[in-house]
Backbone as CSV, one residue per row, in Angstrom:
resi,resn,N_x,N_y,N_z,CA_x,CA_y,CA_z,C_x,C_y,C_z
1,UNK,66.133,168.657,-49.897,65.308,169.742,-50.423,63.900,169.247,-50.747
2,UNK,62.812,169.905,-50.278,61.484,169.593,-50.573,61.151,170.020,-52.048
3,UNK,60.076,169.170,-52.853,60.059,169.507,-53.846,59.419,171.132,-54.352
4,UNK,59.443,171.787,-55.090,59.427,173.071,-55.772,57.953,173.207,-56.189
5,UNK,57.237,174.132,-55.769,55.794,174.111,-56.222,55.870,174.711,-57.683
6,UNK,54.792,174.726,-58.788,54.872,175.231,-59.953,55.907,176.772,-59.758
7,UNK,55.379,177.083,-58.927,55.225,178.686,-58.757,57.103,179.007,-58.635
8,UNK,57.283,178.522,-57.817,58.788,178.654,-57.194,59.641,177.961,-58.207
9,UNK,59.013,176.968,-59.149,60.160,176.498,-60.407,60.064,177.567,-61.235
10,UNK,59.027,178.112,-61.547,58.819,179.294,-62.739,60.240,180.411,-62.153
11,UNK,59.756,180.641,-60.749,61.305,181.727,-60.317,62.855,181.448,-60.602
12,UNK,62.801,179.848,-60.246,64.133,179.521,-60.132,64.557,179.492,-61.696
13,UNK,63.629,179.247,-62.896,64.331,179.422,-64.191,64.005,180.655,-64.512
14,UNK,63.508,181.642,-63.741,63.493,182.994,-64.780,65.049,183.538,-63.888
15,UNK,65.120,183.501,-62.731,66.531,183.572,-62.160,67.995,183.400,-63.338
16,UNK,67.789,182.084,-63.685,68.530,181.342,-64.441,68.891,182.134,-65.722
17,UNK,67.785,182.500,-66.629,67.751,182.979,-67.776,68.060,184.036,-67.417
18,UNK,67.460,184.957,-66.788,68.138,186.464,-66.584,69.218,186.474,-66.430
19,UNK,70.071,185.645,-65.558,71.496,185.431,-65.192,72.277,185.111,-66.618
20,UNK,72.058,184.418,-67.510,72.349,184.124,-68.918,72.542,185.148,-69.320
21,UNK,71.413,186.006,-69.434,70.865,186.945,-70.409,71.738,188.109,-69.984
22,UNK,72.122,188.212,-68.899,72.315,189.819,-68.130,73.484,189.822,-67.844
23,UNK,73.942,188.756,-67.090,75.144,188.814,-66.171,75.104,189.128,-64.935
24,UNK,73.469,189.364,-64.400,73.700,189.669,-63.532,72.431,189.063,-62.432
25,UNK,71.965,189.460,-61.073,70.364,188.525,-60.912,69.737,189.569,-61.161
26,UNK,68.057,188.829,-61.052,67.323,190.136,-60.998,66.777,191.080,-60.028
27,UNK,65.826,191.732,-59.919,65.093,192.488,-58.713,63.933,191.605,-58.379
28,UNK,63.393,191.870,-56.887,61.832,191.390,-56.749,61.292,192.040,-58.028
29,UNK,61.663,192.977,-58.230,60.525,193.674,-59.279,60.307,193.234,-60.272
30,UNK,62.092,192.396,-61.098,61.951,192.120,-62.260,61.127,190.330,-62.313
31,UNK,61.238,189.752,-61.309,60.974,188.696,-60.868,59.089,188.138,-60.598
32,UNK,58.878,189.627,-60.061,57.203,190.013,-60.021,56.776,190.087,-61.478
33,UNK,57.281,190.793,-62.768,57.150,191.476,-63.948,57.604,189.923,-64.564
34,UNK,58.612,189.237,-64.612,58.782,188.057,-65.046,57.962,187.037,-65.258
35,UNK,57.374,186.563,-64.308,57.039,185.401,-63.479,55.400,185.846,-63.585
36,UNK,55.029,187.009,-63.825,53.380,187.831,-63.826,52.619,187.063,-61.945
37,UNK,53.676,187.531,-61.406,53.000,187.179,-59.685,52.757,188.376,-59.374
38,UNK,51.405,188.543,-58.662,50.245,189.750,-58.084,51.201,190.285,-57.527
39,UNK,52.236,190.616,-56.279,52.674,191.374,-55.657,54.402,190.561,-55.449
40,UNK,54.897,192.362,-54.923,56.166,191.826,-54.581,56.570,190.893,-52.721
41,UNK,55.528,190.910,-52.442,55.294,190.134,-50.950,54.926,188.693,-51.499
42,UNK,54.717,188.348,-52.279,54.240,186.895,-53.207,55.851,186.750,-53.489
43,UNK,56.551,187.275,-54.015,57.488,187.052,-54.704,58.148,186.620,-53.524
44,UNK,58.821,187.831,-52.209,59.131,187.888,-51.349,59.309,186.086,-50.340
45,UNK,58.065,185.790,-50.314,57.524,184.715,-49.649,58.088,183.789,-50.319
46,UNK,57.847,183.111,-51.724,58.588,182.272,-52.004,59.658,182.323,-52.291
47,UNK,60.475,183.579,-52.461,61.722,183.969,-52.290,62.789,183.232,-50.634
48,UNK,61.850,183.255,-49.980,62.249,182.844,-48.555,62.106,181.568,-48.614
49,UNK,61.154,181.080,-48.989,61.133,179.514,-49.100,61.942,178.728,-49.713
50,UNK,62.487,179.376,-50.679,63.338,178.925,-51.791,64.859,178.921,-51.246
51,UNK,64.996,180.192,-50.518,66.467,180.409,-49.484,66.545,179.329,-48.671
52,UNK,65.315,178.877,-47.572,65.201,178.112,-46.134,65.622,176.635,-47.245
53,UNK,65.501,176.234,-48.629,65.301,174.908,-48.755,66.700,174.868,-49.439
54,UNK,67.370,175.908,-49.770,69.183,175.930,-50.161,69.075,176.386,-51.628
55,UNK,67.753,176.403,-52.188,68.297,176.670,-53.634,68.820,178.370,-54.164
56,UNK,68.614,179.237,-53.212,69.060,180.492,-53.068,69.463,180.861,-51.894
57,UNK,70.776,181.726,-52.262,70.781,182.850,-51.474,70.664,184.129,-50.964
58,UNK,70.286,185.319,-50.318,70.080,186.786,-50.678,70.713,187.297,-49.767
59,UNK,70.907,188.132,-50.213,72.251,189.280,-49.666,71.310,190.517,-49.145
60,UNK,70.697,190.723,-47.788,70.096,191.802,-47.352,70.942,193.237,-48.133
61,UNK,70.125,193.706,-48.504,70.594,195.377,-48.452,71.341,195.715,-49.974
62,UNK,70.899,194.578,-50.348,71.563,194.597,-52.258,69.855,194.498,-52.746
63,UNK,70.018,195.155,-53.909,68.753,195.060,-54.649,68.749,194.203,-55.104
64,UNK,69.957,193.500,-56.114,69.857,192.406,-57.373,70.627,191.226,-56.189
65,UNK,70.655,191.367,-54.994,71.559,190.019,-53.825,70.371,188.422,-53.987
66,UNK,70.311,188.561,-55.033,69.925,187.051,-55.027,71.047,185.971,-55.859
67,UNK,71.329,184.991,-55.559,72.794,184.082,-55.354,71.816,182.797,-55.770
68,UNK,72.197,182.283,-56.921,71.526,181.047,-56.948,72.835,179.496,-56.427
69,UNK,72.476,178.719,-55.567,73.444,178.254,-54.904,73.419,176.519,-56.052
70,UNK,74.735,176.269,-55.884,75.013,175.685,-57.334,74.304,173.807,-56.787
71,UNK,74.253,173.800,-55.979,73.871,172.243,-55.870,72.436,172.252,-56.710
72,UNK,71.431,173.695,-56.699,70.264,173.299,-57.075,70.077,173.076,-58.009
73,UNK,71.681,173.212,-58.658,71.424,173.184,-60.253,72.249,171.458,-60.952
74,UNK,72.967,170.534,-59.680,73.785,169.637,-59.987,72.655,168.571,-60.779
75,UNK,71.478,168.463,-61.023,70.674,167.281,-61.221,70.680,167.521,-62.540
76,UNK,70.751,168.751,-63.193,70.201,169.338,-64.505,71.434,168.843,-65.537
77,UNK,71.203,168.153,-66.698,72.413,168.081,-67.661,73.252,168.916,-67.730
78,UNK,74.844,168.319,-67.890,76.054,168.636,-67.659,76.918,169.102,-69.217
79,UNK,77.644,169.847,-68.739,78.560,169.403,-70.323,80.253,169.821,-69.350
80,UNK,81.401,169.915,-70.391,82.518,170.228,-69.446,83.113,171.538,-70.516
81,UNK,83.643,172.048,-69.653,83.971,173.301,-70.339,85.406,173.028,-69.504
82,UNK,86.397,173.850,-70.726,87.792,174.077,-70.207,88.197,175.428,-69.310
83,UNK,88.881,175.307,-68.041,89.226,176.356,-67.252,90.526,176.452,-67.784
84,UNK,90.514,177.886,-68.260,92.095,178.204,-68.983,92.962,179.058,-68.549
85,UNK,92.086,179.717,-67.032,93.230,180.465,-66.117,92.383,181.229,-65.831
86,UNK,93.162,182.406,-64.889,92.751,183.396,-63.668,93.052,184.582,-64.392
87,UNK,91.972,185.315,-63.904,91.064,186.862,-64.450,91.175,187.813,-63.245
88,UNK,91.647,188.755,-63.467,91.736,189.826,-61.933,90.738,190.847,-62.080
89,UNK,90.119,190.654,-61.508,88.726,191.683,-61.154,89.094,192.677,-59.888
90,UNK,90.388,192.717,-59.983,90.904,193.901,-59.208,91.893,194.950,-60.656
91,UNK,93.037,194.991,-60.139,94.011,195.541,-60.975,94.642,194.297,-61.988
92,UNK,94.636,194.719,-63.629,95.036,193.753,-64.343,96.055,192.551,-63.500
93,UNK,96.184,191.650,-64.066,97.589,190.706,-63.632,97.460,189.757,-65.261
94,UNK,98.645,189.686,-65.376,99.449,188.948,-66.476,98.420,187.121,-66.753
95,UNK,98.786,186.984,-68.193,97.815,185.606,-68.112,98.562,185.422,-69.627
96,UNK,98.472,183.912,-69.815,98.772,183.816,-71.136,98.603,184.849,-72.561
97,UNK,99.148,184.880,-73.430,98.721,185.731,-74.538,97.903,184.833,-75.278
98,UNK,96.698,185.730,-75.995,95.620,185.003,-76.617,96.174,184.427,-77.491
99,UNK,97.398,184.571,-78.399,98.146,183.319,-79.561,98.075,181.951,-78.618
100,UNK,98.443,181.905,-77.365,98.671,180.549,-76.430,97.355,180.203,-75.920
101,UNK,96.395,180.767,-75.846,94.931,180.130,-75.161,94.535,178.871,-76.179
102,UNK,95.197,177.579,-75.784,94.739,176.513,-76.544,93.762,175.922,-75.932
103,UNK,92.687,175.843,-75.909,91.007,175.986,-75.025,91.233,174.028,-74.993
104,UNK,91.404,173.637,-76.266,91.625,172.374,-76.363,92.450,171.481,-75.728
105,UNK,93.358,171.743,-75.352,94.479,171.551,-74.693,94.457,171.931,-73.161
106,UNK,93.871,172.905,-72.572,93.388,172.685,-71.263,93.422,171.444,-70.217
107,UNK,94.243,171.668,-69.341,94.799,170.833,-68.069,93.339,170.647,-67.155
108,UNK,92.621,171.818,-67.373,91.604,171.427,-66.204,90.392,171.494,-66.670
109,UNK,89.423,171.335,-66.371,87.640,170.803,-66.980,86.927,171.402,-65.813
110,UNK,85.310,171.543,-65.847,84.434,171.648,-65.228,83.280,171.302,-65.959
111,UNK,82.466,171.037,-65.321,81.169,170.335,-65.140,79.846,171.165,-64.804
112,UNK,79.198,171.954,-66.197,77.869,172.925,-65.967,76.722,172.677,-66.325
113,UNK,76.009,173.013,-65.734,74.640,173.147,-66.397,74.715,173.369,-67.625
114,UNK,74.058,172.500,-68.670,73.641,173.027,-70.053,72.970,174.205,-70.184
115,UNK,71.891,174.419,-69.569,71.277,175.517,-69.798,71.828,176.347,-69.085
116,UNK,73.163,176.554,-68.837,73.738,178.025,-68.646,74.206,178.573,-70.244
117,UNK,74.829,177.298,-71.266,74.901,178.063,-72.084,74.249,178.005,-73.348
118,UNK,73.337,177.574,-73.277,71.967,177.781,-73.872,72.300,177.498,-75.541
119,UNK,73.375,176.685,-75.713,73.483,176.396,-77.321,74.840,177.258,-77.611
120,UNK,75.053,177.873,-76.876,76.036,178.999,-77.430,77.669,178.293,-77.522
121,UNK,78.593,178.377,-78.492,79.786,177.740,-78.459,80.772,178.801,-77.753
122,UNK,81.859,177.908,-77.884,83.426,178.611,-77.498,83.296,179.003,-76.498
123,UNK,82.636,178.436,-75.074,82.445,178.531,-74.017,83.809,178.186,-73.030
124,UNK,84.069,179.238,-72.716,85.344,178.716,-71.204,85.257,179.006,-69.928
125,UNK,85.800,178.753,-69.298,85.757,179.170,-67.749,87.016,180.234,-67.021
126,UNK,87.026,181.385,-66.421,88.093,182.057,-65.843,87.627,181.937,-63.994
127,UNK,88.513,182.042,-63.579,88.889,182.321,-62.015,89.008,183.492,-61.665
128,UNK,88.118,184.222,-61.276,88.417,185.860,-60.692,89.079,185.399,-59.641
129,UNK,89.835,186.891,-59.755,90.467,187.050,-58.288,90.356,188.528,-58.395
130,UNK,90.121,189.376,-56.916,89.776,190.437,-56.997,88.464,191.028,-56.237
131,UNK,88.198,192.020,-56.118,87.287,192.539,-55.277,86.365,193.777,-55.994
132,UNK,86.709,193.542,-57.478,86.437,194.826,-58.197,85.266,194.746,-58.729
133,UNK,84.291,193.194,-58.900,82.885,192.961,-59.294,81.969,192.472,-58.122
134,UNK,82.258,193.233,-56.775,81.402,192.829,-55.784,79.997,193.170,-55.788
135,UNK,79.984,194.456,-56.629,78.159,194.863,-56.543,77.628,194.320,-57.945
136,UNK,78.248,193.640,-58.559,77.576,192.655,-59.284,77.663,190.987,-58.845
137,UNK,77.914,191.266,-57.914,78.170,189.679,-56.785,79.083,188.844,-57.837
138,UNK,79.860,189.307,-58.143,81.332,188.355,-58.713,81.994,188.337,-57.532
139,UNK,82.572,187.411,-57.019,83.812,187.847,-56.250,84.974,186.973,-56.061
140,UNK,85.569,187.280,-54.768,87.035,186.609,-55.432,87.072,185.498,-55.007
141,UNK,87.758,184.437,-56.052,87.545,183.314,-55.800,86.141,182.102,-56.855
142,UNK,85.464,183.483,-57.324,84.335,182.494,-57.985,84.958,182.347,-59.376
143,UNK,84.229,181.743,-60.435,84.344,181.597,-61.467,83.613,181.856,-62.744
144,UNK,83.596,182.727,-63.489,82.635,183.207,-64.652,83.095,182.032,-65.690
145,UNK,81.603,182.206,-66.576,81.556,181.296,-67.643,81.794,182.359,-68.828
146,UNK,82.424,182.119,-69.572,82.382,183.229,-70.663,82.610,182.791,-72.339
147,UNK,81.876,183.071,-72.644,82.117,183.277,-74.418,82.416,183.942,-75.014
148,UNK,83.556,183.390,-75.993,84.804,183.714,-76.694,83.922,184.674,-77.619
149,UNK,83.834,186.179,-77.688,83.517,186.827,-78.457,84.779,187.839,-79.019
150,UNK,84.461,188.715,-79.733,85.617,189.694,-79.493,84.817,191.175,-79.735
151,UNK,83.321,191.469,-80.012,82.619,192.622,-79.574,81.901,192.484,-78.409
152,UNK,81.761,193.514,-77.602,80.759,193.284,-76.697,79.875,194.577,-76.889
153,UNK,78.651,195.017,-76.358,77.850,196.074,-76.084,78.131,196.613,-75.411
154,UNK,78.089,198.338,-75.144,78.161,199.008,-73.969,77.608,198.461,-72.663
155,UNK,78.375,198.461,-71.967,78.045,197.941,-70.680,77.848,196.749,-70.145
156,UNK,78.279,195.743,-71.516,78.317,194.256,-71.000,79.514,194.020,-70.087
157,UNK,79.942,192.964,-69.351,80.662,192.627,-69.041,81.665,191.744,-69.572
158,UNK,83.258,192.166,-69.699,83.909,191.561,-70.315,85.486,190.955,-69.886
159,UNK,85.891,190.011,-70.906,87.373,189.758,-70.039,88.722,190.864,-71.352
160,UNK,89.104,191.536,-71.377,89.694,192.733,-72.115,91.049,192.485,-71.912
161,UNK,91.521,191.751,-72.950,93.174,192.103,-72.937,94.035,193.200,-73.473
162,UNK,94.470,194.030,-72.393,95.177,195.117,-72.803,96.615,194.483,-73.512
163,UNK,96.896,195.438,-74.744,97.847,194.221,-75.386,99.020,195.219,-75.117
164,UNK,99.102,196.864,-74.734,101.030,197.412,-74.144,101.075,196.648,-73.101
165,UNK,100.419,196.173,-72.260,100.295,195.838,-70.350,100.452,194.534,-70.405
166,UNK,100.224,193.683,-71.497,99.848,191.974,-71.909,99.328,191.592,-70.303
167,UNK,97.986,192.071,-69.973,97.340,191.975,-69.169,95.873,191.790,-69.398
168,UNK,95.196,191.075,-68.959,93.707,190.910,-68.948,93.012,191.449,-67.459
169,UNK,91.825,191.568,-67.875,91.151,191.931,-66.467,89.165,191.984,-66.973
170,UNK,88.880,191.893,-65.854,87.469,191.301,-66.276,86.336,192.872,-65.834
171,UNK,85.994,193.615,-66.261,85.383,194.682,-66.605,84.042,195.312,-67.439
172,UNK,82.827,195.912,-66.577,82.395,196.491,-67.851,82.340,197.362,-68.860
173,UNK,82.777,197.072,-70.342,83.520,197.764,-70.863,82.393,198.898,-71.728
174,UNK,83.015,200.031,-72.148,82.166,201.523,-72.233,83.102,202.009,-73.251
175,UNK,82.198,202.735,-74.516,83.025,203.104,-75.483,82.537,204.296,-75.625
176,UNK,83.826,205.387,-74.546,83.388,206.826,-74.837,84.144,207.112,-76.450
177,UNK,84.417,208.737,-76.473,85.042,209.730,-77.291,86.462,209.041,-77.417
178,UNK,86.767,208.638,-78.101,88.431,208.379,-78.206,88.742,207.833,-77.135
179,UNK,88.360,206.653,-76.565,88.941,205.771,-75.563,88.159,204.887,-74.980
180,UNK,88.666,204.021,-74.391,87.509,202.648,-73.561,87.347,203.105,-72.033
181,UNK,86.482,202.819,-71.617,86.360,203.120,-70.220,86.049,201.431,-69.589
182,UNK,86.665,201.019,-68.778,86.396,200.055,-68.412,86.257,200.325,-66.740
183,UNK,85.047,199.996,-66.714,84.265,199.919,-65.295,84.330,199.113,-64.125
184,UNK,84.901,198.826,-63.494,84.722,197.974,-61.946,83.301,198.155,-61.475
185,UNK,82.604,197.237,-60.870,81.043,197.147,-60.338,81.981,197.345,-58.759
186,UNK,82.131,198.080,-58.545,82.957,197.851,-56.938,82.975,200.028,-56.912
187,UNK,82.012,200.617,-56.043,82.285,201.964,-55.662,83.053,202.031,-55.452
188,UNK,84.397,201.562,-54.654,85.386,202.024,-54.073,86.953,201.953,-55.224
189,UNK,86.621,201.664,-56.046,87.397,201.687,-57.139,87.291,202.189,-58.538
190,UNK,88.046,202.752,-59.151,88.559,203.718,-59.895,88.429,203.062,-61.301
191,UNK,87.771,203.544,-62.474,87.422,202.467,-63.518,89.113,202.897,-64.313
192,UNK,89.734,201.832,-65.398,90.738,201.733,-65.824,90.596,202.786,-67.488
193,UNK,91.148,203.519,-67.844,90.859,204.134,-69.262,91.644,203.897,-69.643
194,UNK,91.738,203.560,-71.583,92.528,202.883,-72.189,92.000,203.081,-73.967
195,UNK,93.550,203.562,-74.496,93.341,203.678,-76.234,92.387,202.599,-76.812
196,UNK,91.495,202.638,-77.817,90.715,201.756,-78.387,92.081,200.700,-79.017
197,UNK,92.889,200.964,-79.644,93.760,200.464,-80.252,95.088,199.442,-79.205
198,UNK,94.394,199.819,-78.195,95.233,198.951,-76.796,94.431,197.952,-76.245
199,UNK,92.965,197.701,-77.081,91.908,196.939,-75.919,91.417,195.877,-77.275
200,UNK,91.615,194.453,-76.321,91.113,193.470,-77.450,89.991,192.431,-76.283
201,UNK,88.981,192.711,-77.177,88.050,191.793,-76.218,88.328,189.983,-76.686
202,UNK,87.922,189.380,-75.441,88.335,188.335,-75.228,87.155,187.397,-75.296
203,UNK,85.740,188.479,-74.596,84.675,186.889,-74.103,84.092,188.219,-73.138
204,UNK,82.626,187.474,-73.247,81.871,188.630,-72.481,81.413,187.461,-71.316
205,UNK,80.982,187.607,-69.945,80.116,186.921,-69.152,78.836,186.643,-69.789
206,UNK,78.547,185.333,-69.426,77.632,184.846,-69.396,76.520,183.894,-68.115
207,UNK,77.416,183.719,-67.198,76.969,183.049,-65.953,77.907,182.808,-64.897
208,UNK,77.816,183.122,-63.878,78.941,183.229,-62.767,78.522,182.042,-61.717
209,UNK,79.219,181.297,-61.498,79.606,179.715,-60.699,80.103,180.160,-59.277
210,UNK,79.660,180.281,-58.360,79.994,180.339,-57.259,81.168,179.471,-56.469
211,UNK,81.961,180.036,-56.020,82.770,179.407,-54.769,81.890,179.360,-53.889
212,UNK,81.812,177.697,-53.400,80.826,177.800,-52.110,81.654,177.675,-50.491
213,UNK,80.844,178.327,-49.649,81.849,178.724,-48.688,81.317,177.675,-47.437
């Protein structure tokens, strides 16, 4: 990889932080508005440069299809976070009960960027499986970083253990009139509704780790 002009490092960490911040990437637009670059053809351009040298990827025909590809991030300080199992971003599937999530005790580890979690504790790792967060470019097979919360905001993204179903599933969760609405980022699927008194949040996203293909 050739080295990064000022201009194109300023992108690759506002990328970063938005991804923190959001859960999700941003637009040329938000990236133009970010970064204070004259036009979205400026953005565009080193957007391409940045793809041709591996540190991104973009997904034609998605607005937010920018993919930050994980080697560009292997140089940057590490810490290890515990992977404590698999999250279905399709239809719930069964997973330990939160009395048994011993985070400490964890069989398996990974290795992240610090500044994905920016100071923040009780950080873990899940395994989607599923096809149900594709237009938020989750997909199956990758891995979200998530912190152990148990509120989230309308419309954050979350991991939600339904406790009649003793099922988890990874969703953005919505607090209508007398019930949860939990959202799939995937059109072709049907969001899940569920008693407030049936839904225990687990950990909201915070940064999604790519399976590289």
């Amino acid at each position: 990889m050739k080295a990064l002009s000022p201009k194109q490092r300023n992108i690759i960490d506002f990328v970063k932080r938005f991804w923190v911040n959001k859960s999700y990437p941003p637009t040329v637009r938000d990236i133009l508005t970010g970064c204070n670059i004259s036009s979205t053809s400026v953005v565009d351009y080193n957007l391409d440069i940045l793809e041709r040298e591996g540190y991104i990827r973009r997904h034609p025909g998605i607005s937010r299809g920018i993919e930050l590809i994980s080697e560009s991030t292997t140089r940057l300080p590490s810490l290890k976070v515990p992977v404590i199992g698999q999250i279905a971003a399709g239809e719930p599937i069964p997973v330990p009960a939160p009395d048994t999530w011993d985070v400490t005790a964890s069989s398996e580890t990974m290795d992240v960027p610090e500044d994905l979690t920016k100071g923040k504790t009780d950080i873990y790792a899940l395994k989607v499986k599923g096809q149900s967060m594709i237009d938020a470019l989750i997909n199956d097979g990758d891995t979200v970083l998530m912190q152990h919360v148990n509120v989230v905001e309308n419309g954050e993204m979350a991991a939600v253990w339904l406790k009649a179903e003793k099922e988890v599933t990874l969703k953005k969760l919505y607090r209508e009139k007398g019930r949860i609405r939990l959202q799939p980022a995937n059109s072709q699927m049907d969001p899940i509704y569920a008693e407030p008194d049936n839904v225990e949040v687990q950990g909201k996203v915070i940064a999604v780790i790519r399976q590289m293909t």
